[in-house]
Biotite code that builds the C-alpha atoms (Angstrom):
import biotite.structure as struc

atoms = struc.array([
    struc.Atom([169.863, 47.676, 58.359], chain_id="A", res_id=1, res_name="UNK", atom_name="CA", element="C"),
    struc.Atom([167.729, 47.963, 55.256], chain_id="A", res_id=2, res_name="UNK", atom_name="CA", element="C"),
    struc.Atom([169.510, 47.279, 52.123], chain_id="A", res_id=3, res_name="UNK", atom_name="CA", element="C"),
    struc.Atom([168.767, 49.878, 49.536], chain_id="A", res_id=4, res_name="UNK", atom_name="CA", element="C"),
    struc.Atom([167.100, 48.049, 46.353], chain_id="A", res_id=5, res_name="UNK", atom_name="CA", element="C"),
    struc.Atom([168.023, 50.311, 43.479], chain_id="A", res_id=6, res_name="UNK", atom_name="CA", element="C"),
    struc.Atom([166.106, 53.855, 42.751], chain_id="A", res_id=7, res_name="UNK", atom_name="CA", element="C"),
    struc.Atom([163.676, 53.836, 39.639], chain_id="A", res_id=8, res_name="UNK", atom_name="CA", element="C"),
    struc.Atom([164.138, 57.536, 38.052], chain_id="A", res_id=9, res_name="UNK", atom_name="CA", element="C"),
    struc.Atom([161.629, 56.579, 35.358], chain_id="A", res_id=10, res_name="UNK", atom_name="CA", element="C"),
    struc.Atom([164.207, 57.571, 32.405], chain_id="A", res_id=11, res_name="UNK", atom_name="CA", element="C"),
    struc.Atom([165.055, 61.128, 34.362], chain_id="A", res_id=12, res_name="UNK", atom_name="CA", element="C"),
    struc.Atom([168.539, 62.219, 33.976], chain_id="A", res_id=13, res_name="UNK", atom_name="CA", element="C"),
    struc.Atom([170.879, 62.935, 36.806], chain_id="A", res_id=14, res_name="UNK", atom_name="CA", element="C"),
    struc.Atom([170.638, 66.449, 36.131], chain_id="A", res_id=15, res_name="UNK", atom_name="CA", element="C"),
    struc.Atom([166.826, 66.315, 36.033], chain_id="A", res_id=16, res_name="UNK", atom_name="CA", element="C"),
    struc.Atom([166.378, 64.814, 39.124], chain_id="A", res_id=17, res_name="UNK", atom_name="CA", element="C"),
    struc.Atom([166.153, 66.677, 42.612], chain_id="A", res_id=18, res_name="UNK", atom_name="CA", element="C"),
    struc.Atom([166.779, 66.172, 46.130], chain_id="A", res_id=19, res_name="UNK", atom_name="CA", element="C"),
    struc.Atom([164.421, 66.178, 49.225], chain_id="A", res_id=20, res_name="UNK", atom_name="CA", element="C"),
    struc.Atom([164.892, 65.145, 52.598], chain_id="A", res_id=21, res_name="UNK", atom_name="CA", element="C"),
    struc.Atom([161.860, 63.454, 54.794], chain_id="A", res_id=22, res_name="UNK", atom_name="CA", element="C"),
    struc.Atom([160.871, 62.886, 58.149], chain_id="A", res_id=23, res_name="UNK", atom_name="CA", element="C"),
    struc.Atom([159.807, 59.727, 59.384], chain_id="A", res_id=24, res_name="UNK", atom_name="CA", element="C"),
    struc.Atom([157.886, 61.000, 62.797], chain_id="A", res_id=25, res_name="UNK", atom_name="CA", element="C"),
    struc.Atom([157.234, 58.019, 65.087], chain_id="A", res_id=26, res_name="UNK", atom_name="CA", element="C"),
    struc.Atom([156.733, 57.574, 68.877], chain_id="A", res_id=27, res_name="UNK", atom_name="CA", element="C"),
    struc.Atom([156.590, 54.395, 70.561], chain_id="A", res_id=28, res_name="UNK", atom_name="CA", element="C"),
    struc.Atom([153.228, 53.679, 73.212], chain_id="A", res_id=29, res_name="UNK", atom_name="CA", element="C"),
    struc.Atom([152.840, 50.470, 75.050], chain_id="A", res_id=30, res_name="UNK", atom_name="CA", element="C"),
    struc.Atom([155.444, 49.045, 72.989], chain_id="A", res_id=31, res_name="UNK", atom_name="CA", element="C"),
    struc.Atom([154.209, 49.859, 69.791], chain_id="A", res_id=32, res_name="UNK", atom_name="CA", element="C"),
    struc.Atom([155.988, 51.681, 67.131], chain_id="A", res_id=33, res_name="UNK", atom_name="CA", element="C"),
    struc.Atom([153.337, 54.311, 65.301], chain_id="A", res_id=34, res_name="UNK", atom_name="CA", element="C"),
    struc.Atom([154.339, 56.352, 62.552], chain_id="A", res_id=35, res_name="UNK", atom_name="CA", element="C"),
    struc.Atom([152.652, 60.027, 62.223], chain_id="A", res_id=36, res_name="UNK", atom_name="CA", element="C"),
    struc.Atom([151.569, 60.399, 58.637], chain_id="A", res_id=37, res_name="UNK", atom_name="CA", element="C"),
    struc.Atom([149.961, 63.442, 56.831], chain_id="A", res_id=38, res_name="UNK", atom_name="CA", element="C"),
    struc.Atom([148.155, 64.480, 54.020], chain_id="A", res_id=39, res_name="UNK", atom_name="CA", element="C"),
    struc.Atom([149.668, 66.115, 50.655], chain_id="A", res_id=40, res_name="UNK", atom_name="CA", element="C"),
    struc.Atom([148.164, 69.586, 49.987], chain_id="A", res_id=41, res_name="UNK", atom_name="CA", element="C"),
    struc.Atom([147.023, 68.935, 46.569], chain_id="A", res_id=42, res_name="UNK", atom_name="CA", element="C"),
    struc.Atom([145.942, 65.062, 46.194], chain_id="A", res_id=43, res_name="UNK", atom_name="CA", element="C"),
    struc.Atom([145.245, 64.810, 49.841], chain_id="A", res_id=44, res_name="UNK", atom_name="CA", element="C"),
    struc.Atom([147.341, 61.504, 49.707], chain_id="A", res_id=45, res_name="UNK", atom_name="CA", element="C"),
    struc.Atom([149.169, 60.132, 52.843], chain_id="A", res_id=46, res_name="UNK", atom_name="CA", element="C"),
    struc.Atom([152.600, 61.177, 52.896], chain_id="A", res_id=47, res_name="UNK", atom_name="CA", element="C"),
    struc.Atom([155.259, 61.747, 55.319], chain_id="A", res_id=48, res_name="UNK", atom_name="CA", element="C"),
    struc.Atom([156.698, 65.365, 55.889], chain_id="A", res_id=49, res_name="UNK", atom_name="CA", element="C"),
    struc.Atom([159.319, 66.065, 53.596], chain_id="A", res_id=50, res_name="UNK", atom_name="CA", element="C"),
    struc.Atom([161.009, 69.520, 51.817], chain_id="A", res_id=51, res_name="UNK", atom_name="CA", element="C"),
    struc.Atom([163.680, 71.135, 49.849], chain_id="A", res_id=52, res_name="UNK", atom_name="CA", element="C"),
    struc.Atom([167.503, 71.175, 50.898], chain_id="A", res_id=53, res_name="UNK", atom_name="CA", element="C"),
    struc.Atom([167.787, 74.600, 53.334], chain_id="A", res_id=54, res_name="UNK", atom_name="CA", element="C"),
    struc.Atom([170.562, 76.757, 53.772], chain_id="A", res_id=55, res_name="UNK", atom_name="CA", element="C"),
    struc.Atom([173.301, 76.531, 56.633], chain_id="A", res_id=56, res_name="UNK", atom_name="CA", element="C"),
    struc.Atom([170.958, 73.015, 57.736], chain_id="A", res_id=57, res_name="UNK", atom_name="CA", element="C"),
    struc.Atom([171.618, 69.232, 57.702], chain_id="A", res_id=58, res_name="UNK", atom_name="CA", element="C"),
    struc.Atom([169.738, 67.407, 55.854], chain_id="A", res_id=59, res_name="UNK", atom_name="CA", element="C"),
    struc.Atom([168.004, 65.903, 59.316], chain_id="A", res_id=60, res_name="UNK", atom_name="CA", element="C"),
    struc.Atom([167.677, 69.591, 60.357], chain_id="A", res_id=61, res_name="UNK", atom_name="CA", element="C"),
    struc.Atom([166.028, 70.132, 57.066], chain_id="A", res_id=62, res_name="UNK", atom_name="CA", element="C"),
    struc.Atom([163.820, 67.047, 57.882], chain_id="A", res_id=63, res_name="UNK", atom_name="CA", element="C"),
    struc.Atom([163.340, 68.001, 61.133], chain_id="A", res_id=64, res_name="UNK", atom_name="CA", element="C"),
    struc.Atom([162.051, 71.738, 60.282], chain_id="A", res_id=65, res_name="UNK", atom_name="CA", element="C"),
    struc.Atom([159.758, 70.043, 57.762], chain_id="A", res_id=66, res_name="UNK", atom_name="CA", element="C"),
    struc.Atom([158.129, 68.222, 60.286], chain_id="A", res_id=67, res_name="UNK", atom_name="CA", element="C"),
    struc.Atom([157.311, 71.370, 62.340], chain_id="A", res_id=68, res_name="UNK", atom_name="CA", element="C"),
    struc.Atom([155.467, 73.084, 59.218], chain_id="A", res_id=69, res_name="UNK", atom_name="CA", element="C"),
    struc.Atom([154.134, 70.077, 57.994], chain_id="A", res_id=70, res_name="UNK", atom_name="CA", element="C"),
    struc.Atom([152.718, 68.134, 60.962], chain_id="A", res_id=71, res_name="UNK", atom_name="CA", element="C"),
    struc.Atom([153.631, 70.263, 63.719], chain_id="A", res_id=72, res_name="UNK", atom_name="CA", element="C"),
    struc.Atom([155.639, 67.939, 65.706], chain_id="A", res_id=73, res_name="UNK", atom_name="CA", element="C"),
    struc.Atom([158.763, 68.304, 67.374], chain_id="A", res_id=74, res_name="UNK", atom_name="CA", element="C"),
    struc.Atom([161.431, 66.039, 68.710], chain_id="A", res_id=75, res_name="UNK", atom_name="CA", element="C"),
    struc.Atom([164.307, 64.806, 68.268], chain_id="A", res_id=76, res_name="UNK", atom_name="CA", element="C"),
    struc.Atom([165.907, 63.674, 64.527], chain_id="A", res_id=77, res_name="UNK", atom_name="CA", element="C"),
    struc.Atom([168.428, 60.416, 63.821], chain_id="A", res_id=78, res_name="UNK", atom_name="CA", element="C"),
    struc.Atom([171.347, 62.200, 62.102], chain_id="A", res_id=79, res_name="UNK", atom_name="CA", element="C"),
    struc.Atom([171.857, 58.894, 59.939], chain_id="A", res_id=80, res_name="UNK", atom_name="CA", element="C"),
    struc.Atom([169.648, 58.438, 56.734], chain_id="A", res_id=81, res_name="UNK", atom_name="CA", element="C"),
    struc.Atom([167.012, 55.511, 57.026], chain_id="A", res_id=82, res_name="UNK", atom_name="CA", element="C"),
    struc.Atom([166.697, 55.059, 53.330], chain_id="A", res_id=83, res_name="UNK", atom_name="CA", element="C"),
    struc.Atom([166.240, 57.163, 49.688], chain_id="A", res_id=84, res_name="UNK", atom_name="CA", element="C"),
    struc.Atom([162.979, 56.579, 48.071], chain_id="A", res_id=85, res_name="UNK", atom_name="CA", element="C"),
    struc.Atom([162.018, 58.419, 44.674], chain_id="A", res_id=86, res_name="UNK", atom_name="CA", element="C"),
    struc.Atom([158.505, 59.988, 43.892], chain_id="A", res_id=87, res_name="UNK", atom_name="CA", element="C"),
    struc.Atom([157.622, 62.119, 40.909], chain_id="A", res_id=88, res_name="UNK", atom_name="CA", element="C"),
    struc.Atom([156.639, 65.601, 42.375], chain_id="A", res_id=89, res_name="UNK", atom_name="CA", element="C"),
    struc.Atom([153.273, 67.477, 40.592], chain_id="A", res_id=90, res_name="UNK", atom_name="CA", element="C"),
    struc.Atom([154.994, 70.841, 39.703], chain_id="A", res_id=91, res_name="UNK", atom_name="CA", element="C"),
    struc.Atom([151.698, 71.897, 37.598], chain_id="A", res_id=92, res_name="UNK", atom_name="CA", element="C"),
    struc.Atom([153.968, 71.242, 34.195], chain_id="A", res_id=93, res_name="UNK", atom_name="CA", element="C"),
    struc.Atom([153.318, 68.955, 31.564], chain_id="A", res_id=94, res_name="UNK", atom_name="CA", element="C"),
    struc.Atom([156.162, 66.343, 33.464], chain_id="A", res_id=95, res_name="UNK", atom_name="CA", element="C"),
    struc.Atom([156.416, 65.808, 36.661], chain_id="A", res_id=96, res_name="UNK", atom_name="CA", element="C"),
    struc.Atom([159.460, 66.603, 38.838], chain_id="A", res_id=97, res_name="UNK", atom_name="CA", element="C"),
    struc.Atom([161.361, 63.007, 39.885], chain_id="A", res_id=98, res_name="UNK", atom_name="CA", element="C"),
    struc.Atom([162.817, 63.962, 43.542], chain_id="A", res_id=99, res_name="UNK", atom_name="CA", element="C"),
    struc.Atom([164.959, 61.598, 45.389], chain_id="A", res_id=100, res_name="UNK", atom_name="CA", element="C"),
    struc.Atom([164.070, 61.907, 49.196], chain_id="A", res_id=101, res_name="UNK", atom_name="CA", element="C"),
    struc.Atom([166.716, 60.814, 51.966], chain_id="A", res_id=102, res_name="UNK", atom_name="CA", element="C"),
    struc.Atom([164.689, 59.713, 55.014], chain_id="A", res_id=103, res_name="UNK", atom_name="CA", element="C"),
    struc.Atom([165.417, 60.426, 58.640], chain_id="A", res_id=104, res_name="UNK", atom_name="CA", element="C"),
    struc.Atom([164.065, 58.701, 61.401], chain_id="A", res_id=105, res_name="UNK", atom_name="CA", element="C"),
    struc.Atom([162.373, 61.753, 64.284], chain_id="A", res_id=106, res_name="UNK", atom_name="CA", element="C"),
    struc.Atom([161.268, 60.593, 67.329], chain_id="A", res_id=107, res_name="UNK", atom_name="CA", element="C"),
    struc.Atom([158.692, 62.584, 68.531], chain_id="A", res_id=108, res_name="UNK", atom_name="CA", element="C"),
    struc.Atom([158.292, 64.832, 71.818], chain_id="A", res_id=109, res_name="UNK", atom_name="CA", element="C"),
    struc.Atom([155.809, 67.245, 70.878], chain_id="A", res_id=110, res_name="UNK", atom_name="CA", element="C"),
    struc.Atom([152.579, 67.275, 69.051], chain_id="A", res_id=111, res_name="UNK", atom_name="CA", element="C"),
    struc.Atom([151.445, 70.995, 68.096], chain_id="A", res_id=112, res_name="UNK", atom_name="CA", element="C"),
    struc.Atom([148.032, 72.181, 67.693], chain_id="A", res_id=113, res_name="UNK", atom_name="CA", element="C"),
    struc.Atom([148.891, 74.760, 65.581], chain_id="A", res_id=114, res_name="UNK", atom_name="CA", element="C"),
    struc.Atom([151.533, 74.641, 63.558], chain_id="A", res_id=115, res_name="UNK", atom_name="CA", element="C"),
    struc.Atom([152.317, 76.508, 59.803], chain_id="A", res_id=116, res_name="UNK", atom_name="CA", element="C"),
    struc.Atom([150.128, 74.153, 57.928], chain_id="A", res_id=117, res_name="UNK", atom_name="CA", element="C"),
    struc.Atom([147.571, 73.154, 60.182], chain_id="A", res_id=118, res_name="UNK", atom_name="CA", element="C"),
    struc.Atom([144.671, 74.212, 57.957], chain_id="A", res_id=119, res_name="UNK", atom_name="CA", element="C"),
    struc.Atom([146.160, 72.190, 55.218], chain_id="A", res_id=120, res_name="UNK", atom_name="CA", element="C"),
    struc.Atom([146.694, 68.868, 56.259], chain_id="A", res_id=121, res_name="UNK", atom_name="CA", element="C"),
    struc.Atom([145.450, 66.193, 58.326], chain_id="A", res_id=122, res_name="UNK", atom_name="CA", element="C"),
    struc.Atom([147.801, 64.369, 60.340], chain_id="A", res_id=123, res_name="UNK", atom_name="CA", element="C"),
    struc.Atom([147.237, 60.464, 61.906], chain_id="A", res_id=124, res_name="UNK", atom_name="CA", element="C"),
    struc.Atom([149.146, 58.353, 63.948], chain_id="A", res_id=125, res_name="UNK", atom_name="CA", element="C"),
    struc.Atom([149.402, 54.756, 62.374], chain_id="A", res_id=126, res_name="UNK", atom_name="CA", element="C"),
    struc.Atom([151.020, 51.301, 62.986], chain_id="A", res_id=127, res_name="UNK", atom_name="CA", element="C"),
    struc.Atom([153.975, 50.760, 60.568], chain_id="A", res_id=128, res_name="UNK", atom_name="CA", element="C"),
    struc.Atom([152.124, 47.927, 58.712], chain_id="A", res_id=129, res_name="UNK", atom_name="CA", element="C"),
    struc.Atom([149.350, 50.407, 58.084], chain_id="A", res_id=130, res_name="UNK", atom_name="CA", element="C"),
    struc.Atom([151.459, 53.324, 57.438], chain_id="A", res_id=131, res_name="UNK", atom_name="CA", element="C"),
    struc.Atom([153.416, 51.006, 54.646], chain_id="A", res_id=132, res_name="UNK", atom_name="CA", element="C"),
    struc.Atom([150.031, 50.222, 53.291], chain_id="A", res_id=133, res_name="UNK", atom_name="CA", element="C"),
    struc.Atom([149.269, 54.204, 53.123], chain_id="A", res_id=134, res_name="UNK", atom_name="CA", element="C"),
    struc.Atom([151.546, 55.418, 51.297], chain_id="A", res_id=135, res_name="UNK", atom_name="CA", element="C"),
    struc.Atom([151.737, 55.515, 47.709], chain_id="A", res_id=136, res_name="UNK", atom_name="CA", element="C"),
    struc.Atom([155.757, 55.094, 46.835], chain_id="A", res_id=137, res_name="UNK", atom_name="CA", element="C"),
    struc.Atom([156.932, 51.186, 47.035], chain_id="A", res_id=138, res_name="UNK", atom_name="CA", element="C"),
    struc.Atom([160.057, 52.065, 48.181], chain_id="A", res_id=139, res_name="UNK", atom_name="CA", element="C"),
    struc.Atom([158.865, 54.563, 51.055], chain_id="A", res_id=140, res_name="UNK", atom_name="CA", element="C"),
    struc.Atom([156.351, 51.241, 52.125], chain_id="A", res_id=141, res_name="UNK", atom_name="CA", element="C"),
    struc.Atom([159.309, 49.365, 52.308], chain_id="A", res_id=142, res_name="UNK", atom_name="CA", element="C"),
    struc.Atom([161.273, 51.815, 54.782], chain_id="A", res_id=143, res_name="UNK", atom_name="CA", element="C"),
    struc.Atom([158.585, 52.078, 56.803], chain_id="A", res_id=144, res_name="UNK", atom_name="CA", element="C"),
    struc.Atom([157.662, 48.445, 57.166], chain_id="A", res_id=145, res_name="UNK", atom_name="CA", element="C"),
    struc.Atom([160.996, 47.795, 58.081], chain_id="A", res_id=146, res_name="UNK", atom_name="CA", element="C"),
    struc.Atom([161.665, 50.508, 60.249], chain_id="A", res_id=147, res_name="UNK", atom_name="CA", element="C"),
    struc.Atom([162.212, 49.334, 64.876], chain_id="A", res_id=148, res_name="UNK", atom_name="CA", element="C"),
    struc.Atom([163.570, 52.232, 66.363], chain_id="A", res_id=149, res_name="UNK", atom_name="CA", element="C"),
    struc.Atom([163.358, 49.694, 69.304], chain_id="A", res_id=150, res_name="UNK", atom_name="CA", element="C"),
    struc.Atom([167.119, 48.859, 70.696], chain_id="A", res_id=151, res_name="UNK", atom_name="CA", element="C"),
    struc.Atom([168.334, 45.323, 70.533], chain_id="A", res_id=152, res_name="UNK", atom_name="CA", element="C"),
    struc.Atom([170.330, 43.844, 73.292], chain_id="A", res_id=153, res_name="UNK", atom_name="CA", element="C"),
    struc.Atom([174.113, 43.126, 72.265], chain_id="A", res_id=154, res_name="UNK", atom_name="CA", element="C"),
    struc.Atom([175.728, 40.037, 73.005], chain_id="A", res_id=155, res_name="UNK", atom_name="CA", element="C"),
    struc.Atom([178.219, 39.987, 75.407], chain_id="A", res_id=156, res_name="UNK", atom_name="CA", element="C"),
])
């Protein structure tokens, strides 16, 4: 388990702040972990999929659907947050939007070819330690970098 270092809000208020949840898409070949990473709309950065809170979903639903119109993947989605990281989200004002983002693990089954957002993203599968290095938010580098979806063997 990861422990959570504490969130940076950069001087938002709690009422300020809002509430995403992410999807870390990963699948595991030859006994590597890779992590499926996309590209934001605007900046073109590497991200991973992530949306608003939906209606009548879990948050690993919400993940989950996110994923689909995102990245077009499918599969199946760890009910159990990974981690929170914090990014401030480009809303076109004159501040940005700080979001806190609750990350959920989805293993992948399914890789679309087209999918709701195909046309406006690029996708790439990733090792973790390059993935980490991707990404922009420190505390989203950290998740990932630490992430093994691999099972341990327990002790008898």
């Amino acid at each position: 388990m990861v422990k959570q270092p504490p969130l940076s809000l950069n001087g938002a208020r709690k009422g300020e702040v809002r509430t995403q949840f992410a999807a870390l898409c990963y699948r595991v070949r030859r006994g590597k972990v890779q992590i499926l990473l996309i590209t934001s709309r605007g900046s073109k950065r590497w991200i991973v999929p992530k949306g608003w809170p939906m209606d009548g979903k879990t948050p690993a639903a919400s993940a989950a659907l996110e994923a689909w119109e995102e990245a077009g993947v499918t599969g199946k989605a760890a009910q159990t947050c990974l981690g929170v990281y914090t990014y401030d989200k480009d809303v076109g004002l004159e501040d940005d939007l700080p979001c806190v983002v609750m990350l959920y693990p989805l293993e992948v089954t399914a890789l679309a070819k087209k999918y709701p957002e195909c046309g406006q993203r690029r996708r790439r599968w990733v090792s973790r330690k390059k993935a980490a290095q991707a990404v922009k938010e420190r505390d989203l580098s950290r998740l990932i970098a630490a992430f093994d979806p691999t099972p341990r063997p327990t002790r008898a």
